[in-house]
Z-matrix of the N, CA and C atoms (Angstrom, degrees):
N
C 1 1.457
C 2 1.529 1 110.19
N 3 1.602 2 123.43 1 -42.79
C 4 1.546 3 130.88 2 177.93
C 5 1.117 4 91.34 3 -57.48
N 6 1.479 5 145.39 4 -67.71
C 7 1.582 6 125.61 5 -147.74
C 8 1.195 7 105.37 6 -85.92
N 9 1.630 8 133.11 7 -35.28
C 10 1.512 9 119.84 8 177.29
C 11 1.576 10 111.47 9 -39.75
N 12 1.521 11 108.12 10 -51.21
C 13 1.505 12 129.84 11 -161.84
C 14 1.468 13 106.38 12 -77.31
N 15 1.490 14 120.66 13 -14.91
C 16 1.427 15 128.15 14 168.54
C 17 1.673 16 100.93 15 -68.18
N 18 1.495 17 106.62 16 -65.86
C 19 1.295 18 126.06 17 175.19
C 20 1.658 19 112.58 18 -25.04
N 21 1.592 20 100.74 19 -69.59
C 22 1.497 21 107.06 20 -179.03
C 23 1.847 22 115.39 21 -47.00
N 24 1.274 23 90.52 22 -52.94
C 25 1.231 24 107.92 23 -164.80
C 26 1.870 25 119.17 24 -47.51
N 27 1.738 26 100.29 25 -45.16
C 28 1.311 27 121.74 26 155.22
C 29 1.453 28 119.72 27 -55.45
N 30 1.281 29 114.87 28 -38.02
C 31 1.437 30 116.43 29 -160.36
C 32 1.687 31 97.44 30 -77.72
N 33 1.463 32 110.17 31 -51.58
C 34 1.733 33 119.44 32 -179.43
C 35 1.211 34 109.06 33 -66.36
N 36 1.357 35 129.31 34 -17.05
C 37 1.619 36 115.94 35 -166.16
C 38 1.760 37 89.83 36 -101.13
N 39 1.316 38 114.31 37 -9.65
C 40 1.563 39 88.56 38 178.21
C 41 1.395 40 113.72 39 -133.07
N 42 1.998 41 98.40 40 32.12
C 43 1.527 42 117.20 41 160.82
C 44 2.030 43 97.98 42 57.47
N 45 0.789 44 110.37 43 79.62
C 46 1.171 45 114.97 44 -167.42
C 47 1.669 46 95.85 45 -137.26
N 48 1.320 47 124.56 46 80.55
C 49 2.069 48 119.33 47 -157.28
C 50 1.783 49 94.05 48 -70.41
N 51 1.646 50 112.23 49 -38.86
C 52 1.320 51 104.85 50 -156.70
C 53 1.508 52 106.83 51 -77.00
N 54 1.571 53 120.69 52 -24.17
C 55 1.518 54 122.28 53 160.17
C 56 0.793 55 110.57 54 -26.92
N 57 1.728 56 103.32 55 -76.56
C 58 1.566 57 110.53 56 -165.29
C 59 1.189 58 112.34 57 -50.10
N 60 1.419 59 139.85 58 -78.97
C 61 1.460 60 132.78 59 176.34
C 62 1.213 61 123.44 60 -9.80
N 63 1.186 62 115.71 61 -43.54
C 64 1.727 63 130.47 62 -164.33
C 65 1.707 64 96.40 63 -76.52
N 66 1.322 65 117.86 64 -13.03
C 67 1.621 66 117.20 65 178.68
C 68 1.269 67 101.53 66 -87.88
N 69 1.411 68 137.43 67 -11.78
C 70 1.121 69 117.40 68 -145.29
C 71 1.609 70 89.57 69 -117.27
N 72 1.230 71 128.36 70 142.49
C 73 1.624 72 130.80 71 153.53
C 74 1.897 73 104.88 72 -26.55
N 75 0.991 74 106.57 73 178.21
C 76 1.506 75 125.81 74 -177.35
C 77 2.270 76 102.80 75 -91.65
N 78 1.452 77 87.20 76 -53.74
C 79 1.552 78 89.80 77 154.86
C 80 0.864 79 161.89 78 -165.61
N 81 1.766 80 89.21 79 97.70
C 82 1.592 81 135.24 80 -163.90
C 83 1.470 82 103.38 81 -61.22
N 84 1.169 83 108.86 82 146.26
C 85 1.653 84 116.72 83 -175.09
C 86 2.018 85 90.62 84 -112.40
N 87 1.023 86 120.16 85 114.60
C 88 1.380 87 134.80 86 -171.14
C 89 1.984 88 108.84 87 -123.87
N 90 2.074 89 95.78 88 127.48
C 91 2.057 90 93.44 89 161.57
C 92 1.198 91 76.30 90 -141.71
N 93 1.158 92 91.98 91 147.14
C 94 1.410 93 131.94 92 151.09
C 95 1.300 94 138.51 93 -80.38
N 96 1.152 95 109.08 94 -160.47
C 97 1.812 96 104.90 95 155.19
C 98 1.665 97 114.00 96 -72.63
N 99 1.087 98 117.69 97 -17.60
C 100 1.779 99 115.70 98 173.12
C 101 1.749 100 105.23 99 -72.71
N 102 1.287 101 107.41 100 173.78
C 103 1.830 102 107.30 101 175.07
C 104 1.272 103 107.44 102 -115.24
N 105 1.927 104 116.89 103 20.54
C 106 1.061 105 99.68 104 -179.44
C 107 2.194 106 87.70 105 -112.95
N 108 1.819 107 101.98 106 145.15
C 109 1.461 108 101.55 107 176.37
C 110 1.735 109 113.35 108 -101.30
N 111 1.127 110 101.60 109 135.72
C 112 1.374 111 113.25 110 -154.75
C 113 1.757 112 84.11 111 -112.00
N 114 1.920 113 106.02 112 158.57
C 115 1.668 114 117.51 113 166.96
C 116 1.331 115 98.35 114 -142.92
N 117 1.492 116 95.00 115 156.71
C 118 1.468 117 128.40 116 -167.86
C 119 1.399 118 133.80 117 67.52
N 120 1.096 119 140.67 118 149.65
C 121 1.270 120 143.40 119 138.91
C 122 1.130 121 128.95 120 54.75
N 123 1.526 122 89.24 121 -95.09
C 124 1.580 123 125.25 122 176.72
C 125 1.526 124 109.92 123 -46.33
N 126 1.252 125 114.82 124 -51.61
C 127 1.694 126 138.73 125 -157.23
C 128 2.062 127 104.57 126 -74.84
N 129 1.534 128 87.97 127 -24.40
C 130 1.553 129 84.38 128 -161.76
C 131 1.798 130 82.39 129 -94.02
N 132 1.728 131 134.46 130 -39.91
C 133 1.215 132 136.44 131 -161.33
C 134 1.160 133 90.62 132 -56.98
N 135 1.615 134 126.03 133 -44.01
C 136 1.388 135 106.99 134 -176.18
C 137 1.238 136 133.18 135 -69.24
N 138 1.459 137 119.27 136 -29.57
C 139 1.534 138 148.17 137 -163.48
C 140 1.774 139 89.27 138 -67.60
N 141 1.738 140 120.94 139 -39.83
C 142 1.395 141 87.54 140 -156.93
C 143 1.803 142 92.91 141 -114.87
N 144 1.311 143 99.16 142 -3.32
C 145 1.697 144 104.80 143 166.80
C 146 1.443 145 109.88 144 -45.80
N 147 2.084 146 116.20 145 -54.53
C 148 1.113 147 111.97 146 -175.41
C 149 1.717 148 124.68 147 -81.45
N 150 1.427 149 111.96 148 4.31
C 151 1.662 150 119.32 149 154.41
C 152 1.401 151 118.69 150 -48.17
N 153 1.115 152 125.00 151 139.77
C 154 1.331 153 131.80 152 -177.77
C 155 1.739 154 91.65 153 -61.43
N 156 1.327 155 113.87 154 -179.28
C 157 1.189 156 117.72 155 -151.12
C 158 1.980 157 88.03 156 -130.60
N 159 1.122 158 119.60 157 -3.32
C 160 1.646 159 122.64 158 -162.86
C 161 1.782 160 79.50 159 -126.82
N 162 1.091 161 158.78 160 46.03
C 163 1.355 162 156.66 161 130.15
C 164 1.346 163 121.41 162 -91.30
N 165 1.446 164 112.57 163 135.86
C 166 1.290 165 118.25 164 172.90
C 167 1.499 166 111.22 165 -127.71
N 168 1.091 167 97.85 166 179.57
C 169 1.117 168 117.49 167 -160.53
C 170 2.073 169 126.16 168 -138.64
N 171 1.742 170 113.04 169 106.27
C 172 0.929 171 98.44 170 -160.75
C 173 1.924 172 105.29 171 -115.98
N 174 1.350 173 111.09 172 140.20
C 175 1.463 174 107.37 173 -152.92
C 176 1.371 175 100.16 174 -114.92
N 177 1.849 176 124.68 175 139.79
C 178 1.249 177 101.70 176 163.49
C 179 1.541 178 82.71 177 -136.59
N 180 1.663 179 118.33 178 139.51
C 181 1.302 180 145.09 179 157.78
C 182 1.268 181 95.19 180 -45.72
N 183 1.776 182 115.59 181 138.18
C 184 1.403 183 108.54 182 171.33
C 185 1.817 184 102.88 183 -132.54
N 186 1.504 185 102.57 184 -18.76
C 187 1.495 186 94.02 185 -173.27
C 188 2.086 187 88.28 186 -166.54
N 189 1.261 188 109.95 187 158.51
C 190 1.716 189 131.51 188 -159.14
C 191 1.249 190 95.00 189 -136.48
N 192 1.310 191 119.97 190 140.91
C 193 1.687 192 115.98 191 138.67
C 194 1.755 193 107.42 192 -160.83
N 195 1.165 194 108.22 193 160.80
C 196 1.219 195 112.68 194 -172.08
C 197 1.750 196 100.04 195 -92.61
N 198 1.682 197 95.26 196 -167.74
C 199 1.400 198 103.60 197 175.44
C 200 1.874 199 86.59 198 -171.52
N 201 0.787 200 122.34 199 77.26
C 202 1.310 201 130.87 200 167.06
C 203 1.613 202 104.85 201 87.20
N 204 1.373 203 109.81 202 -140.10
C 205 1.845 204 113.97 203 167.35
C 206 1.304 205 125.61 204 -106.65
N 207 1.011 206 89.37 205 8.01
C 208 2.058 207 100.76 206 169.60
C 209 1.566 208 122.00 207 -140.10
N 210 1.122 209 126.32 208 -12.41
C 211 1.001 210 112.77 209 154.36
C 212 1.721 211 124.48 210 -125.06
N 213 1.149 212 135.82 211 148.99
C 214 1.765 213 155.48 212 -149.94
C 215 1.361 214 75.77 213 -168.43
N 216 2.206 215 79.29 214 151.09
C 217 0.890 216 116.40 215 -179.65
C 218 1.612 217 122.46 216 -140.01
N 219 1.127 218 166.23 217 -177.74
C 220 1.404 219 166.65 218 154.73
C 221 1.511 220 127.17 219 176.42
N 222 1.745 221 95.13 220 161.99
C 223 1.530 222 97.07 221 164.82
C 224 1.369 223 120.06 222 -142.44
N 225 1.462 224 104.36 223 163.92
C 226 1.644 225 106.13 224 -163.94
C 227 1.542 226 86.16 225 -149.48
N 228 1.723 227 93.63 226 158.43
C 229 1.598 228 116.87 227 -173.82
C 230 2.052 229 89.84 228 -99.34
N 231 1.646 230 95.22 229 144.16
C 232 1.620 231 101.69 230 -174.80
C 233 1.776 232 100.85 231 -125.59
N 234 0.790 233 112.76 232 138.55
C 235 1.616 234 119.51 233 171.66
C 236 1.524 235 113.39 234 -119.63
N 237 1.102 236 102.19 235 82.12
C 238 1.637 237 100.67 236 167.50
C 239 1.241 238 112.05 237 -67.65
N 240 1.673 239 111.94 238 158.38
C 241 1.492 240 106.77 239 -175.63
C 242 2.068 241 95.66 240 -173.88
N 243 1.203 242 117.30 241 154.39
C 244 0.969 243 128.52 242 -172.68
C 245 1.678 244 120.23 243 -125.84
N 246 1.385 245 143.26 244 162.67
C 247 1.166 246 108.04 245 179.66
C 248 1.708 247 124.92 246 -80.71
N 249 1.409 248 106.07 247 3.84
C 250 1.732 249 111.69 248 -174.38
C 251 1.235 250 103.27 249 -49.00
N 252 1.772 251 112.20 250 -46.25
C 253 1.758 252 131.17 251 -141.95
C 254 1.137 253 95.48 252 148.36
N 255 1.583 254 120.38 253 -82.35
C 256 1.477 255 138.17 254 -144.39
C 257 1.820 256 92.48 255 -17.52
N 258 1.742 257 95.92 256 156.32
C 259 1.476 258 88.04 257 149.50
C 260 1.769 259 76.94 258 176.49
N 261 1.602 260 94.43 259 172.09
C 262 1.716 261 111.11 260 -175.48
C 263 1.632 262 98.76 261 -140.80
N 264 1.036 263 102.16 262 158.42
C 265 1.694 264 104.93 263 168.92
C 266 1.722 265 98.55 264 -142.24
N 267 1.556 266 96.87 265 133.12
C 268 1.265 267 87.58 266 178.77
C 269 1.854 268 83.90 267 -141.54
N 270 1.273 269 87.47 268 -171.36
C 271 1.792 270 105.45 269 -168.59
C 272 1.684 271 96.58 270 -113.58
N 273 1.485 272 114.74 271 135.78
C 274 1.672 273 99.43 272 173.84
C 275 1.472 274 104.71 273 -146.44
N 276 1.108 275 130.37 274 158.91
C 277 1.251 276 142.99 275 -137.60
C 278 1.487 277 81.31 276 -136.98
N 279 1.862 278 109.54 277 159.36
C 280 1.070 279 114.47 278 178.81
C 281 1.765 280 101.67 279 -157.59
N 282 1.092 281 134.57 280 162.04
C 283 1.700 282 141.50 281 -167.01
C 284 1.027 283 97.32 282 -156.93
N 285 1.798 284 122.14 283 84.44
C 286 1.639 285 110.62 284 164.87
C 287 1.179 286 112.23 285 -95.78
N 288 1.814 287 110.73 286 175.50
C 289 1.437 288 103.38 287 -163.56
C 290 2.065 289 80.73 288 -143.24
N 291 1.246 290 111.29 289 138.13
C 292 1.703 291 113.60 290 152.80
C 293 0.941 292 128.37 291 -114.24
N 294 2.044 293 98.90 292 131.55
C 295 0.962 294 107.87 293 -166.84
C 296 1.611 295 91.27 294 -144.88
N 297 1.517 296 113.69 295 169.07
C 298 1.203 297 118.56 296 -173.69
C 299 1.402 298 138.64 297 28.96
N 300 1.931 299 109.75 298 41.45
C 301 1.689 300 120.74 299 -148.75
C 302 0.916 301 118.05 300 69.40
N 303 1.152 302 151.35 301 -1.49
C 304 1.469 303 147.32 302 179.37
C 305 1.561 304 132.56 303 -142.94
N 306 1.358 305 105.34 304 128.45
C 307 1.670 306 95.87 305 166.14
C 308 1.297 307 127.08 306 -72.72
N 309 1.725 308 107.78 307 144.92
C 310 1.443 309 88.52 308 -173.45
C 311 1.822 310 88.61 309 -130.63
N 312 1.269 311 114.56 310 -136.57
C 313 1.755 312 112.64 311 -158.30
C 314 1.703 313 79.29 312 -152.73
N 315 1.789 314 92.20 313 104.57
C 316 1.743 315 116.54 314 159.07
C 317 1.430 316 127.33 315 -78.27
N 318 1.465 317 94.46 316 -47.11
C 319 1.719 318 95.21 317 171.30
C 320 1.523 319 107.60 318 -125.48
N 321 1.036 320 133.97 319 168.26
C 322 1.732 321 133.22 320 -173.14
C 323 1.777 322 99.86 321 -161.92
N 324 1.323 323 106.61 322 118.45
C 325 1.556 324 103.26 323 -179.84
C 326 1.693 325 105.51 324 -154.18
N 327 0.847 326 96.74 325 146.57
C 328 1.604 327 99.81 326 -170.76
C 329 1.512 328 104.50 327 -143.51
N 330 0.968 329 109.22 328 149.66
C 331 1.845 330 143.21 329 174.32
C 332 1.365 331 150.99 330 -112.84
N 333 1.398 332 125.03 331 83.21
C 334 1.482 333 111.85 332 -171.75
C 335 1.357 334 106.54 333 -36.85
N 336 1.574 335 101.93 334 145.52
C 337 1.598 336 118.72 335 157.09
C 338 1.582 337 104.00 336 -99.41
N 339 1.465 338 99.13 337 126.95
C 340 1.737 339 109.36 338 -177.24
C 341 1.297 340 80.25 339 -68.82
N 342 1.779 341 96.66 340 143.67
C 343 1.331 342 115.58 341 149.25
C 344 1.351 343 132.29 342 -66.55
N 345 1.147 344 108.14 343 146.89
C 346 1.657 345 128.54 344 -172.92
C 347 1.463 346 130.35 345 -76.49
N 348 0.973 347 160.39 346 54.42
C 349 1.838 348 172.71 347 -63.10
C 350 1.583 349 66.68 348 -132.62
């Protein structure tokens, strides 16, 4: 889960769409910040193509678990943030699966965290 999420983390902070894709299975079930859930590839190259290109992205692992020898699972809190200010924190869940030497990203879903008064 640390190196996929290293991976991601590199790949989004330096806007890199075809990286990202390359993390994901062929067909990855992917949400975003939209409420509509999109699969494969294609769906996610676009999802982070249209991210601004000056956002980053800061990750902390919060919990792991397996499910045999190919598929793990976890979630971690994300703080996107830009240099204006802007920024979001949301919570995101992840379902990897190995296959062909590598983990890749089966399910991908993420969540605003309501803000805090």
């Amino acid at each position: 889960m640390h190196a996929v999420l290293n991976q991601w983390k590199a790949a989004f902070d330096g806007h890199r769409p075809d990286a990202m894709a390359e993390l994901f299975t062929p067909d990855a079930l992917f949400q975003g910040f939209g409420p509509v859930v999109v699969s494969g590839r294609d769906a996610v190259r676009d999802y982070y193509e249209a991210v601004a290109a000056d956002r980053s992205a800061d990750v902390t692992v919060l919990h792991t678990y397996s499910l045999g020898e190919d598929v793990a699972g976890g979630f971690a809190d994300v703080t996107f943030s830009d240099p204006s200010g802007w920024e979001v924190k949301v919570h995101m869940s992840l379902v990897l699966r190995h296959t062909d030497g590598r983990w890749q990203i089966r399910q991908y879903h993420v969540s605003r965290v309501a803000a805090q008064d």
